[in-house]
N, C-alpha and C positions, 0 to 999 in steps of 0.2 A: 701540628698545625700544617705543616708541607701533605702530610697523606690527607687529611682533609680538603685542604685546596686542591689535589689532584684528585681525588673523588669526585668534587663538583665539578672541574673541569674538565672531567671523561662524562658527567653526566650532561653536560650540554652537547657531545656529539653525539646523544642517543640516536638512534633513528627517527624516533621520533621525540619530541621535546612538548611535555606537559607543563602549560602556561594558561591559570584560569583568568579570563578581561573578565571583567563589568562591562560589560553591551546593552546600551539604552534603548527603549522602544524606536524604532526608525520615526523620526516625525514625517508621521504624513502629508503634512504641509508643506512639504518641501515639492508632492508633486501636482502641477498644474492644476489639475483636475480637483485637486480637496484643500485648495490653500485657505479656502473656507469654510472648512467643516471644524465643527466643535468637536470638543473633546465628547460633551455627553451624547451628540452623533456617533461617533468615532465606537464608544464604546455601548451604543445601541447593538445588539443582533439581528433588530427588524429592519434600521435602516442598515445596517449589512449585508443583507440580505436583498432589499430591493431595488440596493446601488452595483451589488457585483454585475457585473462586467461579460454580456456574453455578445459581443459583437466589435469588430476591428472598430467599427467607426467608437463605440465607446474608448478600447482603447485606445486614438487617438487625442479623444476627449480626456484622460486621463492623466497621458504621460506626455502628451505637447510634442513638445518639439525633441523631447527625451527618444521618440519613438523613432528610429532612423525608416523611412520611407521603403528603404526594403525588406525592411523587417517585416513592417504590414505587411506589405503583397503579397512576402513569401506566409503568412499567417493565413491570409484571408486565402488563397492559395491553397494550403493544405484541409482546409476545411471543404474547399468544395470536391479534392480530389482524393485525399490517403488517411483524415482523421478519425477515427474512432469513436470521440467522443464528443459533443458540441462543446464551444468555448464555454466554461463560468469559469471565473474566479471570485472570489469575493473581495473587495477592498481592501482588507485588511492581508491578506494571500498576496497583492501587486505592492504591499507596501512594504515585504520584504525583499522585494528583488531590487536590486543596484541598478538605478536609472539610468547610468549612464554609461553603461555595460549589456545593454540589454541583449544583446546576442550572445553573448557567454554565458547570461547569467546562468549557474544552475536549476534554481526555480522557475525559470521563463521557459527554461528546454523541454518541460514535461508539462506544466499548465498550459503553458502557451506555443504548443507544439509550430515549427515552421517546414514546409515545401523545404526546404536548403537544410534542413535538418536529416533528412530522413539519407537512406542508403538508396544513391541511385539505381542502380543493375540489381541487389539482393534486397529490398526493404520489404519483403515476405518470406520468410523459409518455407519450402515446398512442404515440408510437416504444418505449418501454423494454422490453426484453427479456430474459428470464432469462440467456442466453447471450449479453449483448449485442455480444461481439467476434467472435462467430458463432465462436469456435473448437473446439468438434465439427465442423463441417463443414470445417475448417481441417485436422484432422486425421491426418496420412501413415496412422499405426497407434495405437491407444489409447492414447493417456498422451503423445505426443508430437504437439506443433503444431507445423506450418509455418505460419504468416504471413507467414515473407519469403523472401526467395530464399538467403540465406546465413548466416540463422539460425533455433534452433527450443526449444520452452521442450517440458522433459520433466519432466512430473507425477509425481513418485514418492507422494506423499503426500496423502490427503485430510482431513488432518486440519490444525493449526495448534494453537500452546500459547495461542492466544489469538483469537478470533473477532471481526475486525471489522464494526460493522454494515454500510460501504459497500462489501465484498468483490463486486470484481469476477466473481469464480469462485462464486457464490452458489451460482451452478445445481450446483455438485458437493462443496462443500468442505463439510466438517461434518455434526451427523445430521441428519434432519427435521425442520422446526417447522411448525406449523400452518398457515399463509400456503404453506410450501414442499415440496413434497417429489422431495429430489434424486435428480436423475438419476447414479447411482453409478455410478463406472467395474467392468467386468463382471468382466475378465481377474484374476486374483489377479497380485498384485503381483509375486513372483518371474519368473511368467510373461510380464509387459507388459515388466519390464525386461529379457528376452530379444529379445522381439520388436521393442524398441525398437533394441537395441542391432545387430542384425539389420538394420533399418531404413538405421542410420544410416551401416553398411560399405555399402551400395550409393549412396549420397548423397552422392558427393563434394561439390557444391556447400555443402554444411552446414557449416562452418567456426565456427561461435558458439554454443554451448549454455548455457542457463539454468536450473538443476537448479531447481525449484521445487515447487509444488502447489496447496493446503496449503502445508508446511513441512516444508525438508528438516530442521530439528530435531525433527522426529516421526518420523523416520525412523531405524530402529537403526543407530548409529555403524558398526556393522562390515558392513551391508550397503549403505550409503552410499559405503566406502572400497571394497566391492567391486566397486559399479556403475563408478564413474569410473576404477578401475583396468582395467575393457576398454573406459572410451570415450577412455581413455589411450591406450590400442592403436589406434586406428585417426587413422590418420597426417592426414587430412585436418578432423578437431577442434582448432584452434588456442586456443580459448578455451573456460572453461569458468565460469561463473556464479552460485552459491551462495545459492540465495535465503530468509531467514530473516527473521523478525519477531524472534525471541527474543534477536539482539543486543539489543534495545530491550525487547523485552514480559519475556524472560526470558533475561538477560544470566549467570545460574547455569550457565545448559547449556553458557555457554564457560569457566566456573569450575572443571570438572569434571573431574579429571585423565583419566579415562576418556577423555573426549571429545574433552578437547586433544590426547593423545598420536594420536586417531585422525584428527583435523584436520592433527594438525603430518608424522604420514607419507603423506595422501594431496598438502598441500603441495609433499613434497619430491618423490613420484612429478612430480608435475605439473612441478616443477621441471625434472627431470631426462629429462622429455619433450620440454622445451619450450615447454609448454603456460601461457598467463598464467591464472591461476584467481585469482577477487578472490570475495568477499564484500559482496551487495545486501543493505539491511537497509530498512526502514519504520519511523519518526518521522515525525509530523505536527505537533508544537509542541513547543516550546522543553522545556517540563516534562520530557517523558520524557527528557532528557539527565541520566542522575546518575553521581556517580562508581562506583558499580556497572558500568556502561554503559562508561564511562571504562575501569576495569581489564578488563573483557571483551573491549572492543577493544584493547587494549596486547597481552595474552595470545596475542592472534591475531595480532599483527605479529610479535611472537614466534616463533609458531609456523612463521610463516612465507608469510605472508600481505601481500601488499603493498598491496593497495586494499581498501579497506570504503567503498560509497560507500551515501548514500541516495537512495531512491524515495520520496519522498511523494505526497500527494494534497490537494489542493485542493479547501477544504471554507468553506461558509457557516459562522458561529459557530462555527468551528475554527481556521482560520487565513488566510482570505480576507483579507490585507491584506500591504503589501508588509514592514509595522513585522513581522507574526507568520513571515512565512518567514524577512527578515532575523535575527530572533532566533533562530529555530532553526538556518538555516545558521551562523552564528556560534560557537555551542553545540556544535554539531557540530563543527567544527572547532578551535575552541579548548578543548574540554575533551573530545574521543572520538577525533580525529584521522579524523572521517570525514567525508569530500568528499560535499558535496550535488551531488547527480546530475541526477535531473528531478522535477518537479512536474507530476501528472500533474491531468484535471479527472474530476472523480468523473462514472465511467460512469454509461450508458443502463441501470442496472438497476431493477425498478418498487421504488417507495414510495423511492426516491434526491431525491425533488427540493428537500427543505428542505437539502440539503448539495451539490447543484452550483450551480453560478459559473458566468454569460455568457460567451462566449469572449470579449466586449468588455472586462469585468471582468479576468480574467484573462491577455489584452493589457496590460492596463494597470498592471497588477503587474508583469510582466516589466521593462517600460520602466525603471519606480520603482523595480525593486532592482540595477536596470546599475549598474556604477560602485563600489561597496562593497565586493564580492568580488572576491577574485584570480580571471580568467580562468575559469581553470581549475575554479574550485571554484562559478562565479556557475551556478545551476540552469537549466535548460531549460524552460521550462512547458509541455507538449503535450499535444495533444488527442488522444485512441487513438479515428482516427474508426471505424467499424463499414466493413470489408472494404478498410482502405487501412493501417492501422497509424498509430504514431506521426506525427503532425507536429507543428512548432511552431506556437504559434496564432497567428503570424503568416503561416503561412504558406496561412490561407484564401483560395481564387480570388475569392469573390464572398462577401457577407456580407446578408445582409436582417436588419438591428435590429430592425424594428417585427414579426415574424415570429421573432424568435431563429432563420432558418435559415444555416447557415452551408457554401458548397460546398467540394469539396476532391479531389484528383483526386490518383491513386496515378503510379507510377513507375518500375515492375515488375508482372512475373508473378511467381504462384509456381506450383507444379507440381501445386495441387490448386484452381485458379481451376474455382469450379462455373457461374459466369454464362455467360452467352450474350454473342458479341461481345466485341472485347480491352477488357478493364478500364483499359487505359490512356486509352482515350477516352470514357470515363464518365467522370460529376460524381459525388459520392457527399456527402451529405448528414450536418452535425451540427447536434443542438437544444438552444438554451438553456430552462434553465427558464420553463416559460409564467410563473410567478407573476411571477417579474421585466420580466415584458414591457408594454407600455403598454396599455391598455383596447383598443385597436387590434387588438393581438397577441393580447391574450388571447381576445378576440370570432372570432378566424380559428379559433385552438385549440377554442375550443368545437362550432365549426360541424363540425369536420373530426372530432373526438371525437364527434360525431352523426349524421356521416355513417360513420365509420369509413372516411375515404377517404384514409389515410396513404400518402405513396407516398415509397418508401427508396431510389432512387436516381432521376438524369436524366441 
């Protein structure tokens, strides 16, 4: 009895301490803005859709008196000067953030990006790029990338039911904001997914596709079931990839009989091909898991879907700590049944730098959450270095701290490598935030921001 007792009571000083709540949907009614909204509103995706939220003056109309006045300005503020992305949120996206916290919140720091947010002196690294994965030059035919040898991501969509500020795909995804103006895919969309699909019967090597964008829930249910039913046809596609924020941002689009019957028959096509089709979804803290989310995902295992896993992103004041991913993963698994995937470090894109993490930091998180999840479901943290793709961030060759450079060397070709010389004997370079670096490092960055003497590989 006593070694038991001291068992459990060394197991509450774990470092960390696993404890599952029951967490009820937020009532939305609690904020100003929908103290009148129905449930069968609420759980509409049209009116979800026509009520999100892409203007300060909406959210003032939203969150009342919840919204502290300088919050707005510093919002409204960043959209005319450093944002990336235009505002959406969608309704149901502002009903998980803690109203009365709204400057901390972690879902408010990245949807509802603010002026007072960002890195005064560094909030661009002198590497950051609009396209920082270089993928226009990546490639084959418009709307579909090659990065690697045996798989490839096809853009159907440039839009998303919800705009993140640290969107990797700045350079193309959403309208114009004043900081950005995107470079828009040319081809109309009927036309690119021809020529894609064109592409992809001459490319046996391609065996992994990741239908993405934007968001394949921006894309018409019946022209989504008709793309995948000719990349169905073509015998050397084994896998096929589903990439949505709207499990998460807007869990109504899998509510929608419409939509499920048109999920649940390209499913079965897939099925009946052969082919494993899963569903990639984006959460980045704990919060966005509610039982909305919960039933959305059940609907789809239903339907007939076997995996939903997540991608996050690894964020400063978002969830830069091993306690913030362990909660989400948890969350994810014990109340959505979705397996945490990778954790990725928020890209080289400009005015990103108050939201990336040292690849030291983010080593170090890895470490910290081994051991607590099953195998299978414990995340990958990696780095998407610029012209090498995924690695773990362990698996840097050489590292310089006092510089944040970190080297990294690829492992393959792919069939549109534009460098000179095999890319397998290049070094290729990733940077941690100057602001986090020691007076040292920061004093190298300035000099080299004065020379503009950046140099992107060795």
């Amino acid at each position: 009895m006593a070694i038991a007792s001291t068992k459990l009571m060394l197991a509450g000083h774990q470092p960390y301490e696993y404890i599952r709540r029951d967490v009820p949907e937020p009532d939305w009614r609690r904020l100003p803005g929908y103290r009148h909204v129905t449930a069968r509103d609420w759980r509409d995706s049209k009116w979800q859709r026509s009520n999100s939220v892409t203007t300060v003056a909406q959210l003032h109309w939203v969150f009342g008196h919840y919204l502290p006045s300088n919050l707005a300005i510093s919002i409204a503020q960043d959209q005319k000067q450093q944002a990336t992305m235009r505002l959406r949120a969608t309704p149901h996206v502002l009903n998980t953030m803690d109203e009365r916290r709204l400057w901390s919140d972690p879902i408010r720091r990245y949807i509802l990006p603010a002026a007072a947010d960002r890195e005064p002196v560094w909030h661009t690294h002198p590497a950051a790029q609009r396209d920082s994965l270089h993928e226009t030059e990546m490639s084959a035919v418009e709307g579909l990338v090659c990065r690697y040898p045996t798989k490839a991501l096809v853009e159907v969509a440039e839009t998303c039911p919800v705009y993140c500020g640290h969107c990797t795909r700045m350079d193309i995804v959403g309208p114009d904001v004043p900081a950005v103006t995107k470079s828009k895919l040319r081809i109309r969309l009927q036309d690119r997914l021809t020529g894609i699909i064109s592409y992809l019967k001459s490319a046996p090597s391609i065996r992994d596709l990741v239908i993405s964008g934007g968001d394949v829930a921006n894309m018409r249910p019946e022209l989504l079931e008709e793309f995948i039913s000719q990349v169905l046809e073509i015998r050397h596609v084994r896998q096929i990839r589903l990439a949505t924020k709207a499990v998460i941002a807007l869990p109504q689009h899998f509510l929608d009989d419409r939509v499920l019957k048109t999920m649940e028959r390209i499913a079965a096509r897939a099925r009946a091909a052969n082919v494993d089709i899963s569903i990639h979804t984006h959460a980045n803290h704990a919060q966005s898991v509610t039982p909305l989310v919960s039933e959305a995902t059940a609907r789809l295992y239903d339907a007939g879907y076997r995996n939903i896993r997540n991608q996050g992103v690894l964020m400063r004041t978002v969830n830069a700590s091993a306690k913030s991913v362990l909660d989400l993963c948890f969350k994810l698994l014990d109340e959505a049944q979705i397996a945490p995937y990778y954790f990725y470090l928020c890209d080289l894109i400009p005015f990103s730098e108050h939201w990336r993490l040292s690849v030291e930091l983010a080593q170090r998180i890895q470490e910290e959450i081994m051991g607590y999840l099953p195998g299978f479901a414990t995340p990958r943290i990696v780095c998407d270095v610029p012209y090498v793709g995924k690695r773990w961030v362990h698996q840097a060759e050489e590292y310089d701290r006092v510089r944040g450079i970190s080297y990294w060397r690829k492992n393959y070709w792919t069939s549109l490598e534009t460098m000179d010389g095999d890319p397998m004997r290049q070094r290729f370079m990733y940077f941690d935030p100057v602001s986090e670096l020691s007076e040292e490092g920061q004093r190298y960055w300035s000099t080299q921001r004065r020379n503009n003497s950046l140099l992107v590989s060795s």
